[in-house]
C-alpha positions as CSV (number, residue, x, y, z in Angstrom):
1,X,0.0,0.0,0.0
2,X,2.7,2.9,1.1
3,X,4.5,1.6,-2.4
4,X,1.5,1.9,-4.1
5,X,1.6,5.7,-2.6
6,X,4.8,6.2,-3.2
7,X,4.3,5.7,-6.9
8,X,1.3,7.3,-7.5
9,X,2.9,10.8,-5.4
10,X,5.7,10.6,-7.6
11,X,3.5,10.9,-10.9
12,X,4.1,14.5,-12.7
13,X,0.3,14.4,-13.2
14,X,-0.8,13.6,-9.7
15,X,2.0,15.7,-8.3
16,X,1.1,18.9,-10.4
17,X,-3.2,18.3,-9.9
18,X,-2.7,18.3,-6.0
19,X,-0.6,21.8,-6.6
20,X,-2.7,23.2,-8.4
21,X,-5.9,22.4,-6.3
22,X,-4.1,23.7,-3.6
23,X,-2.7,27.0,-4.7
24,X,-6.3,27.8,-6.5
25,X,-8.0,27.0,-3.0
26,X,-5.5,29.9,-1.1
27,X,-5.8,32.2,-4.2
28,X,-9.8,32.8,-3.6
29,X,-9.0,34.1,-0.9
30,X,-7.3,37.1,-2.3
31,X,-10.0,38.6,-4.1
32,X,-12.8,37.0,-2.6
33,X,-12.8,39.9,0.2
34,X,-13.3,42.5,-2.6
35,X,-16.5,41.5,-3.2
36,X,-17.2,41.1,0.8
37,X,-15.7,43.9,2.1
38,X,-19.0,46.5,1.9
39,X,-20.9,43.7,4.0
40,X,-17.3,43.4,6.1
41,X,-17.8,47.3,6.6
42,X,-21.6,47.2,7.4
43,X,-21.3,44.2,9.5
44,X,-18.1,45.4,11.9
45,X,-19.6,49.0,11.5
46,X,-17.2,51.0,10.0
47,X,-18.3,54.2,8.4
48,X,-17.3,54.5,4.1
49,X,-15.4,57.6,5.1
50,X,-12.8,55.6,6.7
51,X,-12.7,53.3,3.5
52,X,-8.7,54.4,3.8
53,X,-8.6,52.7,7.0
54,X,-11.1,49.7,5.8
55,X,-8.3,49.0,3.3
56,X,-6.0,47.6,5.7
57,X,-8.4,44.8,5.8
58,X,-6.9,43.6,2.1
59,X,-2.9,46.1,2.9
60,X,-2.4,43.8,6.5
61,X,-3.0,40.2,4.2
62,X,-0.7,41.4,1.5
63,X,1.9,42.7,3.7
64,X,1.7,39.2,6.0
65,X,1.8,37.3,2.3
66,X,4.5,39.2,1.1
67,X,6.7,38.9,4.5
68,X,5.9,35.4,5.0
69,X,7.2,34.2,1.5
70,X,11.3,34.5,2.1
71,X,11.2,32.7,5.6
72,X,8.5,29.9,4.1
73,X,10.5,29.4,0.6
74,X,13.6,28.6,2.6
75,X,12.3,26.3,5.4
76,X,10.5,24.1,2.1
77,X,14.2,24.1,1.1
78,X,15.4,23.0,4.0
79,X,12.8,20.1,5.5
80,X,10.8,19.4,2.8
81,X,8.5,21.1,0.3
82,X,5.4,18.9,0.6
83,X,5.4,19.3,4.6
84,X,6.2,22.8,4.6
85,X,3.1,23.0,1.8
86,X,0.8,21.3,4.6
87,X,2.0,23.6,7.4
88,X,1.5,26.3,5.7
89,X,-2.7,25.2,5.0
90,X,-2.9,24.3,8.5
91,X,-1.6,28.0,9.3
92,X,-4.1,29.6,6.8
93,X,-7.0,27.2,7.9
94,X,-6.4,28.8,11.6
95,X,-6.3,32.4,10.4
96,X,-9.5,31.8,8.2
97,X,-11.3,30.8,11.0
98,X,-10.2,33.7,13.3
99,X,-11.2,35.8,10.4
100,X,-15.0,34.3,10.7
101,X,-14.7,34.6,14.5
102,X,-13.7,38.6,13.9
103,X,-15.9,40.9,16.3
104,X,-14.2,44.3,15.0
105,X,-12.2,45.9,12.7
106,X,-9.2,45.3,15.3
107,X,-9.7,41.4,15.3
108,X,-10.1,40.9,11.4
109,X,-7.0,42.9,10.7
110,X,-4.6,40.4,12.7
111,X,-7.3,37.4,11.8
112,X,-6.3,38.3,8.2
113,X,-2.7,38.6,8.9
114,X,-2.6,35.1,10.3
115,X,-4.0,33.9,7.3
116,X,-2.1,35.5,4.6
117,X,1.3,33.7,6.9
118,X,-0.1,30.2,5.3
119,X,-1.5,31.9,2.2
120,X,1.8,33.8,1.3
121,X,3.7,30.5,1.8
122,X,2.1,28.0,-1.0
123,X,2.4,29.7,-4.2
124,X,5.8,30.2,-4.1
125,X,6.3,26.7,-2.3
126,X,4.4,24.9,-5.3
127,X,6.4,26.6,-8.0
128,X,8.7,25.3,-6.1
129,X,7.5,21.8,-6.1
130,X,6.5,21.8,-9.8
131,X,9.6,22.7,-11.4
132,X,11.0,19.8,-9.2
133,X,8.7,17.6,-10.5
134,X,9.3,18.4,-14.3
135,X,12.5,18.3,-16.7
136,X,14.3,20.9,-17.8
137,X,12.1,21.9,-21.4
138,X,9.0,21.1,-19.5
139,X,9.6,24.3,-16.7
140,X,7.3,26.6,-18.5
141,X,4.3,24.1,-18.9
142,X,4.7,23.7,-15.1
143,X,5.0,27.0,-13.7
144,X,2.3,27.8,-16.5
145,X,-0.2,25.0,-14.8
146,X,0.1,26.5,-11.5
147,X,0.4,29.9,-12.3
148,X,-3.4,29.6,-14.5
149,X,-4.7,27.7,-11.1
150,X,-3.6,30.8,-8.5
151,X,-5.3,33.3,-11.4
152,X,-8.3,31.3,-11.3
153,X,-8.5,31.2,-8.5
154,X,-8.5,34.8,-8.2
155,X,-11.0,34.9,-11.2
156,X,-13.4,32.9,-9.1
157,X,-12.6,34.8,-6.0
158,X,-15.2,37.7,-6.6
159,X,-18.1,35.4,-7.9
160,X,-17.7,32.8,-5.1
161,X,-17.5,35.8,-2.3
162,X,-20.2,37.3,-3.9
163,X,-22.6,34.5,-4.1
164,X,-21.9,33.0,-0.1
165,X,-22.4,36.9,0.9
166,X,-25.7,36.5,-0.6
167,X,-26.8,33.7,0.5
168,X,-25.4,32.7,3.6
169,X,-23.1,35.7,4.9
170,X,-19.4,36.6,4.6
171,X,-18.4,35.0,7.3
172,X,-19.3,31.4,6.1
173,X,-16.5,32.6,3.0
174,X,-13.8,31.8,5.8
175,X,-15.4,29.1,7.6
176,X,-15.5,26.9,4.0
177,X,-11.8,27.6,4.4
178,X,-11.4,25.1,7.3
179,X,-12.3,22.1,5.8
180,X,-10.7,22.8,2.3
181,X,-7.3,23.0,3.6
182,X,-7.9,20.2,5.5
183,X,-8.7,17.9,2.7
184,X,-5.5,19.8,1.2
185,X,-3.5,19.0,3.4
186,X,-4.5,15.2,3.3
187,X,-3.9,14.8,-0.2
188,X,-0.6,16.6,-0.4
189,X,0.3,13.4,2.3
190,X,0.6,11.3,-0.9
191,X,3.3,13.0,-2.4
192,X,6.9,12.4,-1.1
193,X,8.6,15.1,1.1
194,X,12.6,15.3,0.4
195,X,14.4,17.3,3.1
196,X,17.9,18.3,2.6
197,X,19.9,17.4,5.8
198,X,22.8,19.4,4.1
199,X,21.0,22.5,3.7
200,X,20.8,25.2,6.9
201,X,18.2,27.6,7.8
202,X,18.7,31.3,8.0
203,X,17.4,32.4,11.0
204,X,18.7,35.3,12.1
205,X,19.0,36.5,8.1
206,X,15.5,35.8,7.9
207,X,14.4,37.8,10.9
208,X,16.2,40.7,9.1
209,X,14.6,40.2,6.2
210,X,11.2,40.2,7.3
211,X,11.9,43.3,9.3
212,X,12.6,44.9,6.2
213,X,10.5,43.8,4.0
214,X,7.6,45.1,6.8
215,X,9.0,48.1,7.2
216,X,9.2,48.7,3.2
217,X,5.4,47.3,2.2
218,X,3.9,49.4,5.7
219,X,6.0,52.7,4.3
220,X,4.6,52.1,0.9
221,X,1.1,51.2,1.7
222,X,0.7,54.7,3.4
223,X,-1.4,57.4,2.2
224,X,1.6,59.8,3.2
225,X,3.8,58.7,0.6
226,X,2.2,60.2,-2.2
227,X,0.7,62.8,-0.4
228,X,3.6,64.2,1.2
229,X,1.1,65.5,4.2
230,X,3.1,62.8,6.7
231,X,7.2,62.2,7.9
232,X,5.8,58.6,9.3
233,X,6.0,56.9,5.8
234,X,9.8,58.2,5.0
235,X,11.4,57.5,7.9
236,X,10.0,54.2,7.8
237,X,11.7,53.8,4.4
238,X,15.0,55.6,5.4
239,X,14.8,52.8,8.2
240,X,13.8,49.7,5.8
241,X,17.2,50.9,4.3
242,X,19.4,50.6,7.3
243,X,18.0,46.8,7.8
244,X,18.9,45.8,4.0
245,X,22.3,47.2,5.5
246,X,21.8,44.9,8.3
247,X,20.8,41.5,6.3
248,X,23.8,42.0,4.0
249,X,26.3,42.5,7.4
250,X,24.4,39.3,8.7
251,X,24.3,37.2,4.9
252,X,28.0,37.7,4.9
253,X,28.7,35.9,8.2
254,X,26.1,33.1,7.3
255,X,26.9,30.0,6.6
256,X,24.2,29.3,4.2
257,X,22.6,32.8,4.3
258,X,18.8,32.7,2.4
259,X,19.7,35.6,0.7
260,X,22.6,33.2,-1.3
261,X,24.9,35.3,-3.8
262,X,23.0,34.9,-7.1
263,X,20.7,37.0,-6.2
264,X,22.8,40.0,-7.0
265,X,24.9,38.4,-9.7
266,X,22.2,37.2,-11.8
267,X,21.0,39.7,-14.6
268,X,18.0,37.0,-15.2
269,X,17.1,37.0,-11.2
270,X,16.9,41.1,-10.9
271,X,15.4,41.9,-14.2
272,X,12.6,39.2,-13.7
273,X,11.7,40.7,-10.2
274,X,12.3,44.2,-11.1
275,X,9.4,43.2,-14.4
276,X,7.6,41.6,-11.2
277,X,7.4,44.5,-9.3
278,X,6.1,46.9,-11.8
279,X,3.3,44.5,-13.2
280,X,2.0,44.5,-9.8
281,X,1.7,47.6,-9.2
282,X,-0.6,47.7,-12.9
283,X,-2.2,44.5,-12.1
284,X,-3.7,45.6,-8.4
285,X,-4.5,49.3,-10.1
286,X,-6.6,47.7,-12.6
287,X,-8.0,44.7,-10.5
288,X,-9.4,47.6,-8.0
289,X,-10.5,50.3,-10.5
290,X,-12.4,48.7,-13.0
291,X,-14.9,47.6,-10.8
292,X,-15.2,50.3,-9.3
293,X,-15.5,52.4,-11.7
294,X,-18.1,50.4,-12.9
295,X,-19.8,51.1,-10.2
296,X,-19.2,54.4,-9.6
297,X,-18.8,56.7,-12.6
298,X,-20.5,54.2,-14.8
299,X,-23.6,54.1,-12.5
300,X,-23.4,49.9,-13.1
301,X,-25.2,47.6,-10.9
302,X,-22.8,45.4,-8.7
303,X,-23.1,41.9,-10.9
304,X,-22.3,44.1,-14.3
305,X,-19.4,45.6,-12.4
306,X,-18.0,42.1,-11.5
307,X,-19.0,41.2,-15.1
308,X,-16.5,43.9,-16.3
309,X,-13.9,43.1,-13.7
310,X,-14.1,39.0,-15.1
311,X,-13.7,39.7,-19.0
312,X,-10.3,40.8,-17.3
313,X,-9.8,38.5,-15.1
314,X,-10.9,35.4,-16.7
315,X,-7.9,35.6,-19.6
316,X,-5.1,35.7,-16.8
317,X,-5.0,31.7,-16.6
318,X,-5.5,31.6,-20.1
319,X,-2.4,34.0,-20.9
320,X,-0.5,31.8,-18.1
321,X,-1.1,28.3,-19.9
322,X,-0.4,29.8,-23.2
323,X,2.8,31.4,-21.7
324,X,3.7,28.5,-20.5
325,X,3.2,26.1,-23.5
326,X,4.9,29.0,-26.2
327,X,7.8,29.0,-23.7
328,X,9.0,25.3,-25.1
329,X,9.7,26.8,-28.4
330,X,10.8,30.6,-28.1
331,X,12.7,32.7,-25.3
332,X,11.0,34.1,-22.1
333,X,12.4,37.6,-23.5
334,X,9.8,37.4,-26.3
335,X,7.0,36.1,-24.9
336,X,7.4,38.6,-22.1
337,X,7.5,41.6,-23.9
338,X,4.4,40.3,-25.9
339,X,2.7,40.2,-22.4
340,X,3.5,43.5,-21.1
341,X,2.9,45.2,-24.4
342,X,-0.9,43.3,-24.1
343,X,-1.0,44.9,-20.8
344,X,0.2,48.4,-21.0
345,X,-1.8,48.8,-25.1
346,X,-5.3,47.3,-23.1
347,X,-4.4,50.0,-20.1
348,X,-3.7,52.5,-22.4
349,X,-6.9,52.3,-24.3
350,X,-8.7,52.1,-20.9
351,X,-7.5,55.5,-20.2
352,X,-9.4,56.6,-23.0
353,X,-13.4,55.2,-21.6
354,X,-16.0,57.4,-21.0
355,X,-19.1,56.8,-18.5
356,X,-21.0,55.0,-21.4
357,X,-18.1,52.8,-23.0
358,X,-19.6,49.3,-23.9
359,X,-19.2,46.8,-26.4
360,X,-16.0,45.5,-28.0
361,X,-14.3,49.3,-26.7
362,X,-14.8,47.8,-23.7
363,X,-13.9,44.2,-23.9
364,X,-11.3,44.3,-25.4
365,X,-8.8,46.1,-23.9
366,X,-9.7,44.3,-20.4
367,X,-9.5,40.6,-22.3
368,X,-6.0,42.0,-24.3
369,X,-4.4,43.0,-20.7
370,X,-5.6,40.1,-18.9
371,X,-3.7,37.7,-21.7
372,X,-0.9,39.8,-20.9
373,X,-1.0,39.7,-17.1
374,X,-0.9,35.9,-18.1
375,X,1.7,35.4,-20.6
376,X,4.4,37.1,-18.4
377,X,3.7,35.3,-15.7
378,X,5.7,31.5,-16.7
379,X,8.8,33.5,-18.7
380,X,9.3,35.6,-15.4
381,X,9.2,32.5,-13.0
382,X,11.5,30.7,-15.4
383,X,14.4,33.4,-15.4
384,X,14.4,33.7,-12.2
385,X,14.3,30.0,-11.0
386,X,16.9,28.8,-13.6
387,X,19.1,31.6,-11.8
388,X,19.1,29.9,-8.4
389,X,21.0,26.1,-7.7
390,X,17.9,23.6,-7.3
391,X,17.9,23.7,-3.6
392,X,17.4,27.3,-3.4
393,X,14.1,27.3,-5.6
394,X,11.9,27.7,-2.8
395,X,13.8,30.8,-2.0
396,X,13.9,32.4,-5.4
397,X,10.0,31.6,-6.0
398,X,9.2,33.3,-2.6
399,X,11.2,36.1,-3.6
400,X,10.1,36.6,-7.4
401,X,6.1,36.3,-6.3
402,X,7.3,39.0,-3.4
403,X,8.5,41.3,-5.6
404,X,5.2,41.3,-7.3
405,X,3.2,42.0,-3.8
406,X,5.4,44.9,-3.1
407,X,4.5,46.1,-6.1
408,X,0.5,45.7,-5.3
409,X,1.0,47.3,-2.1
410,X,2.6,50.2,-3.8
411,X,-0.3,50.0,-6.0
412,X,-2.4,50.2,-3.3
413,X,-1.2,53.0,-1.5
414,X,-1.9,55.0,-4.8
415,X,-5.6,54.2,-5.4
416,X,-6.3,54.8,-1.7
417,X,-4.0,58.2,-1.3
418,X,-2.8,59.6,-4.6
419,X,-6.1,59.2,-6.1
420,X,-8.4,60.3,-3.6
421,X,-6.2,63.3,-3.4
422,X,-6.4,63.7,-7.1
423,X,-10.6,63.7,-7.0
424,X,-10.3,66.6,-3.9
425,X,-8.0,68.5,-6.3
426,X,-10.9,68.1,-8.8
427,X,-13.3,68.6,-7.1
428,X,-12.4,71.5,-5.0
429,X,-14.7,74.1,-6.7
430,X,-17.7,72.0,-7.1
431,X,-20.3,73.3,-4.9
432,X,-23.6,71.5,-3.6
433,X,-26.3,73.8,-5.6
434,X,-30.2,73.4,-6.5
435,X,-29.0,71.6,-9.2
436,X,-28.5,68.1,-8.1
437,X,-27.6,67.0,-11.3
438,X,-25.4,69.2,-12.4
439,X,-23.5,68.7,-9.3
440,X,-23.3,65.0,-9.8
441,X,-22.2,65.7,-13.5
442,X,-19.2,67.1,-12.1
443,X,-18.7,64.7,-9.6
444,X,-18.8,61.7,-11.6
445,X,-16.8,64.2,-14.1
446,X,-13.7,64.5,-11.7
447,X,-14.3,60.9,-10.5
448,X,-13.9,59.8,-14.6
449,X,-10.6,61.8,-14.9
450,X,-9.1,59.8,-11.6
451,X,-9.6,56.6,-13.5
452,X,-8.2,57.6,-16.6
453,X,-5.1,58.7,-15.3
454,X,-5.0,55.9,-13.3
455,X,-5.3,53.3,-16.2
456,X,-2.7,56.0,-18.1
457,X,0.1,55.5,-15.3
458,X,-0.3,51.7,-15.0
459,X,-0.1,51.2,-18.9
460,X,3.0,53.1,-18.8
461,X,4.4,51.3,-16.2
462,X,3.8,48.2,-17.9
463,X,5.7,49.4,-21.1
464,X,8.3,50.1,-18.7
465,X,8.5,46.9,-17.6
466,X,9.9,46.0,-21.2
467,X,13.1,47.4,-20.1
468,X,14.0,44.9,-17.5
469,X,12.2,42.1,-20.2
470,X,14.8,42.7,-22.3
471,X,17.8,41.7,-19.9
472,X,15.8,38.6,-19.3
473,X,17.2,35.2,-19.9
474,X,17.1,31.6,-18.4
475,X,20.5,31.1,-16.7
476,X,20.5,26.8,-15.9
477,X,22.8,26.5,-13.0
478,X,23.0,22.8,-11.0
479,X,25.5,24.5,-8.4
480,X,25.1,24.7,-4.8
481,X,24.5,28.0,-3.8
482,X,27.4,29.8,-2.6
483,X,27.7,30.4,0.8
484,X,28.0,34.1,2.4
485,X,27.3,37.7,0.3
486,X,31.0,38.3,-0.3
487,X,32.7,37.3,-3.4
C-alpha cells in the first residue's frame, strides 16, 4: 500500500493536480474579500469615510503574504517542500477561522494577517515543487499549470465571495476555508517530502529580512507617501534601508545565508523581479479600479461591475497556460514583452473610456491586458528559478512572487491616497447647488478623470516593464548556492 503511494505521489500528473488544487484554494482568498468587504464594513460598523482605513483589511493580508514568503521558501528548502506546503494550509485554515470569528475591525485585521502567513507560503512553495517535479524543457508548462490555477482562483474569487455573501453571509467565506485545507493537506500526504539534511536555515538572516520587507510594504502602503502630508512613511523607508544594510552584514557571516549570492549576480534573477514588481503595481491598479468604476462613474449595478472586472480577469490563466506552453519553443524575453505590451496597449486604451463605453471598446482592452497579465507570468518564474542552484528554488520563487506584492502594495497605497487626493483637487470648486444634477455631472466628471489617469500610469508602467524584459534570460545553473554575500 505505502509503495503503491509512493508511486502514485511521484506521478508528474498527480504531483502537479494536487498543486494546483491547492494554490487555487489559497488564491480565492485574495479577491474574494473584494466582493465582501462592503458587507465586512456594514457588518463590523465601520463608516465608508474611513474606507482608507477599511483597506488595511486587504494592505495587512498582503503585507503578512508578502513577509511570510522568504522565511517559508527557505524552510520548504530546507525540510521538505510537501510538509512545509501542509504547514503552511494548517496556518491559513487557523487564520481563516479567526477571520470568521472577527468581532471588530481590530480582530479581522490580525485574523487576516494570520491567514495570509499560510497563504503567502504555498504559491511560491508549489512553484517550487512543480519545477522539481518536471524536466528541464517542460519548466514553462509547469510554472504555467500553476500559475493559471492561482489566477483562477483569483477569477473565481469575486463570484464565489459574492454568491456565499448572498446567501449565507461573509463569514461562512472563511469558515469553508477550514475544511478545504484540511482535505488539502491530506492529499498533499501522498506526495513524497525530500528534506535536505545538508541545507541550513537562515534564521537570524530571515528575521532581518522580514523586518525589512515590513518596514518597506507598511512605508509604501501609506497614504503619506504620495501625499507628502506625513514624515511617518519616510522615515519608515529611510529605516527599511538601514535593515537591507543589516541582512547584508548578517548574509556575509552566514553560513548558508537565504539571501545566497545569485541574487545579485544574476542579470535573469533582478530583471525578472524588477518586471515583477512593476506589473504588480498595474495588475492591483486595474483589478481595483475597473470595478469600481463600474460602479461608480458608470452608474453599473454590482453583478455588471463584477462582469466587467471578469472579461479581465478570466484571460489571466488563459495567458499563463499559453505562456507557459509558447515557452517550449521561443525565449521568455519574447513572450514577455508580448505580455507586457498586451498589458500596457489594453491600459492605455482604458484610459481613453467614458461613462457609457460598452461593447468590444470595452472588452477588449480588459481581455488583451488580462492575456498579458498571463503570458508574463511562466517566462518571469523561469528566469528567475533557472538563476538559483535547485535547492534554493523555494527561496527564489518566494522572492520573485514577493516582488510582485510589493508592487500591489505600492499600487495600493496609490488608489487609496494619490487618487483620492487627485478627486479633492478636482473637485475643490464643485459646490452642492439646486442643481442636483449638475452637481453629480461634475462629480462623476472629476471621478472619470481619476480613472483615466489611473489606467494611463499603470499602462506606462507596464511598457516600462519591457526594459528589464529585455535583460531577461534563463541562466541553468546545477550548483550549490554559494555560501555568504561576499565574493
Amino acid at each position: 500500500m505505502r509503495s503503491s503511494l509512493s508511486r502514485l505521489g511521484s506521478s508528474q500528473p498527480v504531483v502537479l493536480t494536487v498543486l494546483c488544487l491547492a494554490v487555487f484554494s489559497t488564491a480565492l482568498d485574495q479577491t474574494v474579500v473584494v466582493t465582501a468587504l462592503p458587507r465586512v464594513m456594514v457588518d463590523l460598523e465601520i463608516p465608508l469615510t474611513d474606507l482608507d482605513t477599511a483597506s488595511w483589511i486587504m494592505t495587512g493580508y498582503l503585507i503578512s503574504y508578502t513577509v511570510a514568503m522568504p522565511l517559508a521558501g527557505r524552510l520548504s528548502d530546507v525540510y521538505g517542500r510537501t510538509r512545509m506546503f501542509q504547514a503552511a494550509l494548517l496556518v491559513f485554515a487557523v487564520g481563516s477561522a479567526f477571520v470568521a470569528l472577527a468581532p471588530s475591525f481590530n480582530w479581522i485585521v490580525p485574523a487576516r494577517v494570520i491567514q495570509a502567513m499560510g497563504g503567502g507560503a504555498t504559491v511560491p512553495i508549489g512553484l517550487a515543487m512543480a519545477v522539481a517535479a518536471v524536466s528541464t524543457e517542460k519548466r514553462g508548462v509547469a510554472i504555467g499549470l500553476v500559475a493559471a490555477s492561482a489566477e483562477a482562483g483569483s477569477v473565481v474569487g469575486p463570484i464565489y465571495g459574492g454568491a456565499i455573501v448572498e446567501w449565507i453571509g461573509w463569514r461562512w467565506i472563511f469558515w469553508l476555508d477550514v475544511p478545504q485545507s484540511l482535505l488539502l493537506v491530506a492529499l498533499l500526504a501522498i506526495l513524497p517530502n525530500r528534506a535536505n539534511p545538508a541545507a541550513k536555515m537562515d534564521y537570524a538572516g530571515a528575521l532581518a529580512i522580514a523586518a525589512a520587507l515590513t518596514l518597506l510594504t507598511f512605508a509604501l502602503a501609506q497614504r503619506g507617501i504620495f501625499t507628502g502630508e506625513s514624515l511617518v512613511p519616510y522615515l519608515m523607508l529611510a529605516a527599511a534601508v538601514v535593515l537591507v544594510g543589516v541582512v547584508i552584514a548578517v548574509e556575509r557571516r552566514a553560513i548558508q545565508p537565504l539571501l545566497a549570492s545569485f541574487l545579485y549576480t544574476s542579470r535573469a534573477f533582478m530583471s525578472s523581479n524588477i518586471a515583477q514588481f512593476l506589473v504588480g503595481i498595474a495588475l492591483i491598479m486595474t483589478l481595483v479600479c475597473v470595478p469600481l468604476m463600474s460602479n461608480t462613474v458608470m452608474q453599473r449595478e454590482t453583478w455588471e461591475s463584477a462582469l466587467n472586472l471578469v472579461r479581465l480577469t478570466a484571460a489571466i490563466p488563459v495567458g499563463a497556460l499559453a505562456g507557459g506552453y509558447v515557452l517550449r519553443w521561443t525565449g521568455v524575453r519574447s513572450v514577455c514583452i508580448v505580455g507586457l505590451a498586451l498589458i500596457g496597449t489594453g491600459l492605455l486604451l482604458m484610459s481613453g473610456w467614458d461613462k457609457d463605453v460598452g461593447g468590444l471598446p470595452l472588452t477588449l482592452p480588459l481581455v488583451a491586458a488580462g492575456l498579458g497579465f498571463g503570458l508574463v507570468i511562466p517566462p518571469i518564474g523561469v528566469s528567475a528559478l533557472s538563476a538559483a542552484p535547485d535547492d534554493y528554488w523555494g527561496v527564489a520563487a518566494s522572492l520573485v512572487t514577493a516582488s510582485r506584492m510589493v508592487g500591489m502594495a505600492l499600487g495600493l497605497a496609490a488608489l487609496s491616497a494619490w487618487g483620492i487626493e487627485r478627486f479633492y483637487s478636482l473637485t475643490a470648486e464643485v459646490t452642492l447647488s439646486v442643481n442636483f444634477a449638475e452637481t453629480q455631472a461634475k462629480l462623476l466628471g472629476a471621478g472619470l478623470t481619476v480613472f483615466q489617469n489611473l489606467f494611463m500610469i499603470s499602462g506606462i508602467l507596464a511598457l516600462v516593464a519591457i526594459l528589464p524584459a529585455l535583460l531577461m534570460k534563463p541562466e541553468e545553473t546545477g550548483e550549490p548556492a554559494e555560501s555568504g554575500l561576499a565574493s
